[in-house]
N, C-alpha and C positions, 0 to 999 in steps of 0.2 A: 619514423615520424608517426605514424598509426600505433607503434606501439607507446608511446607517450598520450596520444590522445586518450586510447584506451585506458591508460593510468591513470590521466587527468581527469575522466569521467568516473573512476571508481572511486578515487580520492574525494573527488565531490560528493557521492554517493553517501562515503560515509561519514564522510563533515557534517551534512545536511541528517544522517540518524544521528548522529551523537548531538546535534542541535534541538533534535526531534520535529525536526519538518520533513520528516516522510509519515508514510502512513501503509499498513495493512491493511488491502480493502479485499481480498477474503475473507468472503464469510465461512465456508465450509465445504463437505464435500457435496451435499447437495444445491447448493451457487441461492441459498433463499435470499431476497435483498436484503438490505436493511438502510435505517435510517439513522444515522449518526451512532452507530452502532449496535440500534437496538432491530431486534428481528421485528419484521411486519409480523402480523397475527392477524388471520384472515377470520372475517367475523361472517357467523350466519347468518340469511337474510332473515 
């Protein structure tokens, strides 16, 4: 039974990218935020 769950959740997984309702919310190796994909840019005072 768990192992069907576990199917059932990966199927969904990739139902839901090939629909493209997931998303990469990585930004990098340094984690800088961003904001709808674009990097903040810290401005001097």
């Amino acid at each position: 039974m768990e192992f069907l769950l576990l199917l059932f959740f990966l199927v969904a997984l990739a139902v839901a990218s090939a629909f493209g309702l997931t998303a990469d919310t990585r930004d990098s190796a340094d984690w800088k935020p961003t904001e709808e994909g674009r990097r903040w840019r810290s401005r001097a005072c």
